[in-house]
C-alpha positions in Angstrom: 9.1 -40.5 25.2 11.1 -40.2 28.2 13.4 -43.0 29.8 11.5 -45.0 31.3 8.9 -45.4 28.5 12.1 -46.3 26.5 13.1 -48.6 28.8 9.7 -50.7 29.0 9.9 -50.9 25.2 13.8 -52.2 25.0 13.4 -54.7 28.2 11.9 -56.5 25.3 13.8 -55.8 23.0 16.6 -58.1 21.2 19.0 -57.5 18.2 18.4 -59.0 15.7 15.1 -61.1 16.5 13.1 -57.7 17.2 12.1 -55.3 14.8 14.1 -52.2 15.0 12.0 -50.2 12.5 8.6 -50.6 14.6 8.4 -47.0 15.5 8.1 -47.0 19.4 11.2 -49.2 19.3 13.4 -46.8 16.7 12.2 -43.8 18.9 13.5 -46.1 22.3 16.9 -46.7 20.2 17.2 -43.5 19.0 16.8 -42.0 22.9 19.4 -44.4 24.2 21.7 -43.2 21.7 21.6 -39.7 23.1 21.1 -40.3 26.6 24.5 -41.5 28.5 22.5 -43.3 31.3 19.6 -45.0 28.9 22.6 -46.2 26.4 24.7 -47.7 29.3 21.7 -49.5 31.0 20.8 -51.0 27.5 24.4 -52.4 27.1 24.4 -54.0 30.2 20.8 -55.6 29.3 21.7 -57.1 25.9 25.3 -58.3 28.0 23.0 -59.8 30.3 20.4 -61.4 27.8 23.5 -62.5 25.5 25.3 -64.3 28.9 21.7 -65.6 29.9 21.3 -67.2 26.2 24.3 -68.5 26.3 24.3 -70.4 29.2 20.8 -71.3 28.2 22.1 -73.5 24.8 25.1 -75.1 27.5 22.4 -77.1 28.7 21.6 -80.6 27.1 18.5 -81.0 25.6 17.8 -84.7 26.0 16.6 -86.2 22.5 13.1 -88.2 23.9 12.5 -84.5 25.5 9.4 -84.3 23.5 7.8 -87.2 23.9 8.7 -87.3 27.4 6.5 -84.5 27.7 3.5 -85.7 25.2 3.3 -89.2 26.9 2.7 -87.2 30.4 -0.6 -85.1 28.9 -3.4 -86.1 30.5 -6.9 -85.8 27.8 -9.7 -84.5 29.8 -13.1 -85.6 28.2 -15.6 -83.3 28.7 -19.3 -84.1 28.7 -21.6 -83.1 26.1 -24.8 -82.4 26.7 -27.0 -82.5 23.8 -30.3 -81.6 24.8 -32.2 -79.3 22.8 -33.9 -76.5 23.9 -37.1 -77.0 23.3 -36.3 -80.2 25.6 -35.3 -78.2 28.7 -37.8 -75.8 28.4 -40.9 -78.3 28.4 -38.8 -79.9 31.5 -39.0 -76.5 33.7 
């Protein structure tokens, strides 16, 4: 694996929610650990994700979110056509 390989695997990647012993992602780790510009890129991603998330749970949720959102969802009915087979054949 080289760096970028380990870098498409740990753009994805978050402590603690992703599994660490999946074996692309402990081979990724492992290379950032060694390599100086891979572990310093990886830093500033999980400071960026942990800012992001952050700033993410600042913002107030309003409690009739949800059905807000239900009340807007349009039902589509779609036709069904029940014909048999044997009915659309004898009609060609």
């Amino acid at each position: 694996m080289n760096s970028l390989e380990a870098k498409q695997i740990l753009i994805a990647y978050r402590a603690g929610r992703t599994d660490a012993s999946d074996p692309e992602v402990a081979e990724a780790l492992r290379l950032a650990h060694r390599d100086p510009f891979l572990r310093q890129w990886l830093e500033q991603q999980r400071a960026f994700h942990g800012a992001m998330e952050a700033r993410l749970r600042e913002i107030p949720v309003p409690g009739d979110l949800k059905n807000r959102i239900l009340s807007r969802a349009k039902t589509i009915q779609v036709p069904v056509w029940r014909r048999s087979r044997a009915h659309v054949s004898s009609a060609l």
